[in-house]
One Martini backbone bead per residue (centre of mass of N, CA, C, O) as a GRO file, in nm:
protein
  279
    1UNK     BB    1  26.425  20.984   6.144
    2UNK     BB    2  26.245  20.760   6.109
    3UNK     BB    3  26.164  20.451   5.888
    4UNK     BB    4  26.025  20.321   5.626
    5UNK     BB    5  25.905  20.043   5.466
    6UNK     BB    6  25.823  19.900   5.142
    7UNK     BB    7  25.636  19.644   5.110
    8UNK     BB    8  25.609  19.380   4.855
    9UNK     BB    9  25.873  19.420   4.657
   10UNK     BB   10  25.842  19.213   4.327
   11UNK     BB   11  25.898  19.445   4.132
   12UNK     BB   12  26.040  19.719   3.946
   13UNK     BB   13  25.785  19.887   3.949
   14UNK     BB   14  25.825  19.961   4.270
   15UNK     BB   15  26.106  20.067   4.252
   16UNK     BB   16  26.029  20.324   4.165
   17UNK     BB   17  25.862  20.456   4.305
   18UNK     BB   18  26.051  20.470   4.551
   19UNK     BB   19  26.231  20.633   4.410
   20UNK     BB   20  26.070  20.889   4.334
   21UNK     BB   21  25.994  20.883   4.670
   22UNK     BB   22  26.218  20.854   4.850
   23UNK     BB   23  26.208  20.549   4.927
   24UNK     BB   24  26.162  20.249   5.089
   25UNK     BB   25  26.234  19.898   5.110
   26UNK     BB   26  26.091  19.536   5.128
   27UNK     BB   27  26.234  19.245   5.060
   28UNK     BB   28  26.123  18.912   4.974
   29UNK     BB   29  26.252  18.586   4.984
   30UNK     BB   30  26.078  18.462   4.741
   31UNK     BB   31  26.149  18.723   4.530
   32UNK     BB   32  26.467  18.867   4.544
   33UNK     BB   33  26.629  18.685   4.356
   34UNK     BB   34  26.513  18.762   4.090
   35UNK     BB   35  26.642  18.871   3.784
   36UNK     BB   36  26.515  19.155   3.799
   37UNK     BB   37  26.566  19.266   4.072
   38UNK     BB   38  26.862  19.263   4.082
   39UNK     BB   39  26.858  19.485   3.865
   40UNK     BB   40  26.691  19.672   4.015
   41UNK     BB   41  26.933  19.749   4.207
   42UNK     BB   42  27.122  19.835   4.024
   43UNK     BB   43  26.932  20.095   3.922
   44UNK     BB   44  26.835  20.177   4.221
   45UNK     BB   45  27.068  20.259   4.473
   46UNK     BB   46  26.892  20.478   4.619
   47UNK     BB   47  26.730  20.236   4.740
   48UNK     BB   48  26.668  20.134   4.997
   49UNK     BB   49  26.700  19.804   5.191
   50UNK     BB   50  26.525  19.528   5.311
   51UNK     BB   51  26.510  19.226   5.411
   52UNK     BB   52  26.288  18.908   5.438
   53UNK     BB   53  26.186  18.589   5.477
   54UNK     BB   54  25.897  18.482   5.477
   55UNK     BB   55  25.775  18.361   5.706
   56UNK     BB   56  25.446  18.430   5.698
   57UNK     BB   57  25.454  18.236   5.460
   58UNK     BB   58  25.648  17.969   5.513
   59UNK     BB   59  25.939  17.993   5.537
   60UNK     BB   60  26.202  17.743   5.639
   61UNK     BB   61  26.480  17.774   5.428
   62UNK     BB   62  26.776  17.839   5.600
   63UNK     BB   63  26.974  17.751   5.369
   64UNK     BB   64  26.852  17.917   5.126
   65UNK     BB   65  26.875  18.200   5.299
   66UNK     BB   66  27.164  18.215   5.345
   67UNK     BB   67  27.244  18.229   4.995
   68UNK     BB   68  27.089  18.471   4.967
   69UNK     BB   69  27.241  18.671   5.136
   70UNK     BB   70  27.523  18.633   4.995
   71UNK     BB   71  27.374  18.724   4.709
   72UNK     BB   72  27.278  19.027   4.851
   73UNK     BB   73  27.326  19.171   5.141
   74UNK     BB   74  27.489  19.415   5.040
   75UNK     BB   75  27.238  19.544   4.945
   76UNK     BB   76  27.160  19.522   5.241
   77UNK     BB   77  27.109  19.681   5.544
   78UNK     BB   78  26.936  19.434   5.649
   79UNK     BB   79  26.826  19.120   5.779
   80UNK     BB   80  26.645  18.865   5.877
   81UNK     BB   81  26.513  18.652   6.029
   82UNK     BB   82  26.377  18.311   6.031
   83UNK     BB   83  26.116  18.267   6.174
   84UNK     BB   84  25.860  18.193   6.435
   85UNK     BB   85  25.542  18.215   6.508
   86UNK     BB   86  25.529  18.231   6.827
   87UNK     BB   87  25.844  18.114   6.835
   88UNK     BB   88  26.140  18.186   7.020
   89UNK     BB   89  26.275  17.882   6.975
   90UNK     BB   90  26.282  17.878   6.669
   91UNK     BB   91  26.423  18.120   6.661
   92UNK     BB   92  26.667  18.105   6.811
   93UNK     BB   93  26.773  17.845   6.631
   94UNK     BB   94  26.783  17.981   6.358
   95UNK     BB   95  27.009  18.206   6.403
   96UNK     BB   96  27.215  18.060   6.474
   97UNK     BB   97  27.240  17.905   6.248
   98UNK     BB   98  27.290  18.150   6.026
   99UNK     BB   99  27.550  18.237   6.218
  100UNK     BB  100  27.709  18.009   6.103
  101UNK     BB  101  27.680  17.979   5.771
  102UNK     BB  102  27.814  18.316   5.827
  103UNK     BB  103  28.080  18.275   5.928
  104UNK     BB  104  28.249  18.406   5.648
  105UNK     BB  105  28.063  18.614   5.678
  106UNK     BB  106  28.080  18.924   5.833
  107UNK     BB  107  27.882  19.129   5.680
  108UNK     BB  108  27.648  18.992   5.670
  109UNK     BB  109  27.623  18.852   5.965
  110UNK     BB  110  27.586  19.174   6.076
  111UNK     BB  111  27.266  19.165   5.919
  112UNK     BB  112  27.136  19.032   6.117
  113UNK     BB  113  26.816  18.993   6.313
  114UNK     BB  114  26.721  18.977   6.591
  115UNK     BB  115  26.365  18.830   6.664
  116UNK     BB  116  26.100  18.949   6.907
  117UNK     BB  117  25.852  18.763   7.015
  118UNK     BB  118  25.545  18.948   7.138
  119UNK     BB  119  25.385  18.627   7.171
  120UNK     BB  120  25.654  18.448   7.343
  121UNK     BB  121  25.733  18.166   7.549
  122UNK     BB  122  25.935  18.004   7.414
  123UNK     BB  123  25.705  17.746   7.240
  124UNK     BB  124  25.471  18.004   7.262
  125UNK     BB  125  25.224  18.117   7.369
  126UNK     BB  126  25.171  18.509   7.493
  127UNK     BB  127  25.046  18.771   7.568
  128UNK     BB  128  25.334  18.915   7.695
  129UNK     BB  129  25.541  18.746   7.646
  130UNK     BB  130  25.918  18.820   7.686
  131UNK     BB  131  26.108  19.056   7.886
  132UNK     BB  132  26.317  18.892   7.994
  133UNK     BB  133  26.432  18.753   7.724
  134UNK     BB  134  26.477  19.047   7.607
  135UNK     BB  135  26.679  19.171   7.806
  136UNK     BB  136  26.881  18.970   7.726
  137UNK     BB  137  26.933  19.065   7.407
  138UNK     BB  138  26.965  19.356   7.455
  139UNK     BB  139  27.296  19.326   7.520
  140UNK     BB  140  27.363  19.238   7.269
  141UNK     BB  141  27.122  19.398   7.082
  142UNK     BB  142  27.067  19.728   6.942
  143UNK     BB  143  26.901  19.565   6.709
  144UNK     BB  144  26.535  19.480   6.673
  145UNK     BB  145  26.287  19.270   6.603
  146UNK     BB  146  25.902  19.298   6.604
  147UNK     BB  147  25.715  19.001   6.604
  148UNK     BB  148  25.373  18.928   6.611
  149UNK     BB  149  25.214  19.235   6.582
  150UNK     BB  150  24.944  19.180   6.399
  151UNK     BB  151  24.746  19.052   6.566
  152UNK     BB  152  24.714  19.221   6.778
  153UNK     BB  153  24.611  19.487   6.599
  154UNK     BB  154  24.361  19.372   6.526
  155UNK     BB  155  24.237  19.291   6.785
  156UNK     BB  156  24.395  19.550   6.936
  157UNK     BB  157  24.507  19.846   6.986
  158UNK     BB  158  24.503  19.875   7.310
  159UNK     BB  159  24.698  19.653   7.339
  160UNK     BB  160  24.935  19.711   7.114
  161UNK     BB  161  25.029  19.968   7.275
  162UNK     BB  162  25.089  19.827   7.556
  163UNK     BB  163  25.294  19.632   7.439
  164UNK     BB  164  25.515  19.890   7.314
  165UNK     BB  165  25.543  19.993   7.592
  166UNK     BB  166  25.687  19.764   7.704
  167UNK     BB  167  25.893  19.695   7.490
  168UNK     BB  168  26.036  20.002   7.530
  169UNK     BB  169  26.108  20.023   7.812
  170UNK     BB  170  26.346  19.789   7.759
  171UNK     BB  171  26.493  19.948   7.548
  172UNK     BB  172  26.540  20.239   7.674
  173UNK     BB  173  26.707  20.095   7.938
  174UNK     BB  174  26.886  19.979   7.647
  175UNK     BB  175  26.958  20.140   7.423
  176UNK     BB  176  26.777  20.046   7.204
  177UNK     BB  177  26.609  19.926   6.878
  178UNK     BB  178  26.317  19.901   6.678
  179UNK     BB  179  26.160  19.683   6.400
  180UNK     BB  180  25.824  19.687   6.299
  181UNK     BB  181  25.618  19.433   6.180
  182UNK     BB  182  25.330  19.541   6.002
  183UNK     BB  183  25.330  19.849   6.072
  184UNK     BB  184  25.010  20.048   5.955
  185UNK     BB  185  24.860  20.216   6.171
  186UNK     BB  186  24.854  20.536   6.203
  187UNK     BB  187  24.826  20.552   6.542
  188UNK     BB  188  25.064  20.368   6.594
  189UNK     BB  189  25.270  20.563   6.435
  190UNK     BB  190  25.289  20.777   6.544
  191UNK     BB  191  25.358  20.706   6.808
  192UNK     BB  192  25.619  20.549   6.774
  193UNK     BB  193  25.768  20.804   6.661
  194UNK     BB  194  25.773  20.902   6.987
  195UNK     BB  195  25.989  20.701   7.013
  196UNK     BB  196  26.319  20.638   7.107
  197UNK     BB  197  26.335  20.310   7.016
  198UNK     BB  198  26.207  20.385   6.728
  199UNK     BB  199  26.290  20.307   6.357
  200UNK     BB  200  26.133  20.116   6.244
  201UNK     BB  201  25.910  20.017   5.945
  202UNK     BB  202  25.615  19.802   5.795
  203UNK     BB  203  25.437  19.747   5.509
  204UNK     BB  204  25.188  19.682   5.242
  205UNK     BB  205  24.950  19.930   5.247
  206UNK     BB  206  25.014  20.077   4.958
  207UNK     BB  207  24.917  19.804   4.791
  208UNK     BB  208  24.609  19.881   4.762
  209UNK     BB  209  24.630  20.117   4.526
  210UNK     BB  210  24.670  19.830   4.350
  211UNK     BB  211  24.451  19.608   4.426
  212UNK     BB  212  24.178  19.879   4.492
  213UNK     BB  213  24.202  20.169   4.512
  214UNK     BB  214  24.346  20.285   4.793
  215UNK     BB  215  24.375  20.620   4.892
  216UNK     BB  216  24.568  20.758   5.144
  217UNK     BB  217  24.576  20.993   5.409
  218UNK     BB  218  24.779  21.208   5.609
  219UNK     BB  219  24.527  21.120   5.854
  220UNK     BB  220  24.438  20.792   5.782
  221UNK     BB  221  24.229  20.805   5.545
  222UNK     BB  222  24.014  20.634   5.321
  223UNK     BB  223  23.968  20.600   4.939
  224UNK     BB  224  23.782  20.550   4.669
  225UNK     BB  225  23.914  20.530   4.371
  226UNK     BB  226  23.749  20.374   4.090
  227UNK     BB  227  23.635  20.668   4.034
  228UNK     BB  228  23.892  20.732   3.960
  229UNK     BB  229  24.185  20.816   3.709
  230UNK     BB  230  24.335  20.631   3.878
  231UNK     BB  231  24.608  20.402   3.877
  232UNK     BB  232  24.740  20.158   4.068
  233UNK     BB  233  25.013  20.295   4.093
  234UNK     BB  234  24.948  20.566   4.129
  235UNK     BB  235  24.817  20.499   4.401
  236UNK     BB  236  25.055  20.389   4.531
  237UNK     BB  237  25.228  20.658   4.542
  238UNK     BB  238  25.039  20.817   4.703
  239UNK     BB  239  25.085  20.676   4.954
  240UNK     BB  240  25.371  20.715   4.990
  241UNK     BB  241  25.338  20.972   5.048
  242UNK     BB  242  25.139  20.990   5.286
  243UNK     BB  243  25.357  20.755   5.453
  244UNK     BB  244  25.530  20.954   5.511
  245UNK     BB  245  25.421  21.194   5.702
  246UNK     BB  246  25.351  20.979   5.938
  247UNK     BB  247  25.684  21.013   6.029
  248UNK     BB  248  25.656  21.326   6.117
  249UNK     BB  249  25.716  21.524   6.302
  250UNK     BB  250  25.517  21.799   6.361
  251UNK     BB  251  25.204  21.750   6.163
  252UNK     BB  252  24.987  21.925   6.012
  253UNK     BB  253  24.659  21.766   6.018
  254UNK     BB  254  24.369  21.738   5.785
  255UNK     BB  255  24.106  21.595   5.886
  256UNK     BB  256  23.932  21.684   5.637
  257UNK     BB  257  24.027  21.653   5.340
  258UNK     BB  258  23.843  21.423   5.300
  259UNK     BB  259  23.612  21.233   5.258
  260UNK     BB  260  23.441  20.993   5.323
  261UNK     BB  261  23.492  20.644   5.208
  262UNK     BB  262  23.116  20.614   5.176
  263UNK     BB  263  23.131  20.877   5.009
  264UNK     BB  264  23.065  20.838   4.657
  265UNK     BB  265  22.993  21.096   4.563
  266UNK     BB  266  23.249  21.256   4.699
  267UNK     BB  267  23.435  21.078   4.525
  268UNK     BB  268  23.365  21.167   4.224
  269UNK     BB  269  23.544  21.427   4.300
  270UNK     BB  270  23.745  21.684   4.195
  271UNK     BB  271  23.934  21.798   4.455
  272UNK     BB  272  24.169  22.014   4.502
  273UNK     BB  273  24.278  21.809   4.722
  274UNK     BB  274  24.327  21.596   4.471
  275UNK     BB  275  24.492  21.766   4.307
  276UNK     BB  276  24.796  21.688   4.458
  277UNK     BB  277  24.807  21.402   4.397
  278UNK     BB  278  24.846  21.419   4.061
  279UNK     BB  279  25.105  21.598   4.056
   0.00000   0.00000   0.00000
């Protein structure tokens, strides 16, 4: 069964949260190496973990990631490149860099992640990618990572579904595979899910029940939890659960769980249903 990656976790109480419910987390570079979470490595070591570089929120220091990668590396399954959103010659330059620092640790160097920006041909934007450059790239990486795909995912659905399905048939011609950066939509992940080439993905959208106390249902709908008595880090736990599921494969789901989730009457009452959650 593929993995999700349960990201954002940036202090220790959300590595137990994912501790509890068996699940995996992925630390950002910006706050990974704080002495807090550290030691929750040493705490948690049941949670598998993978590193991300942070390049999305802006981080851009390749010298002081290569020093990051060799000071926890090794309790991480892989690290990511520090790419550069929708660059993938600037995100290609800085891999070889990277692959230069970590040159005395091979260990290290062999969990770096080449990421392949899917809407990048060169130095700019495009929209189907480069599929060439992809081809050429799976010779050499049997597994990789696919960034740039938030924004398609917002922009259309069904734009962002045959882009994966573009970029999976070059995976599957190459026998490798990859982890999709930001995958957090049901209906997409679900999909990814029953492809040869999908390992793994990640997102933050467990921790909406952390800041909005939105509750995530089994078959991807969601539910304002606001007026019930769940704590926001237990809406986060249960979040876990219900995107646990998502990617399972043939999961009986019951489309009507929960109400709607305008429907603010039927959201303040107990039911059955909902008594699961906090069991």
């Amino acid at each position: 069964m593929a993995t999700y990656y349960y990201s954002g976790v940036n202090k220790p109480a959300l590595l137990e949260v994912l501790s509890r419910q068996h699940a995996s987390g992925m630390v950002n570079a910006l706050y990974a190496g704080q002495r807090a979470l550290l030691k929750a490595y040493e705490r948690y070591p049941e949670v598998s973990l993978v590193l991300d570089s942070g390049a999305c929120q802006g981080y851009r220091d390749v010298d002081a990631y290569a020093r990051l990668i060799r000071k926890i590396g090794k309790r991480m399954l892989w690290c990511s490149n520090i790419d550069e959103l929708h660059n993938q010659q600037v995100s290609d330059e800085r891999y070889q860099r990277l692959k230069f620092l970590l040159a005395d640790d091979e260990e290290c160097r062999e969990k770096l992640v080449w990421v392949y920006q899917c809407q990048s041909r060169g130095g700019g934007w495009h929209r189907q990618g480069d599929l060439d450059a992809l081809r050429r790239a799976v010779e050499h990486h049997h597994f990789i990572g696919i960034g740039g795909f938030i924004s398609v995912m917002v922009r259309d659905l069904s734009e962002a579904q045959d882009l994966l399905c573009a970029i999976g048939a070059v995976l599957d011609e190459a026998g490798a595979q990859a982890h999709v950066f930001g995958l957090g939509n049901f209906a997409l992940l679900v999909f990814a899910c029953a492809q040869r080439w999908f390992r793994s993905a990640d997102s933050t959208r467990w921790l909406q029940g952390l800041s909005s106390r939105t509750l995530l249902t089994i078959d991807g709908k969601c539910i304002n939890a606001r007026k019930l008595t769940f704590t926001g880090l237990q809406c986060a736990e249960q979040n876990v659960g219900a995107m646990q599921t998502w990617m399972e494969p043939g999961v009986m789901r019951q489309l009507f769980l929960f109400p709607h989730p305008d429907d603010d009457l039927a959201a303040e009452q107990h039911s059955p249903a909902l008594a699961r959650w906090s069991a």
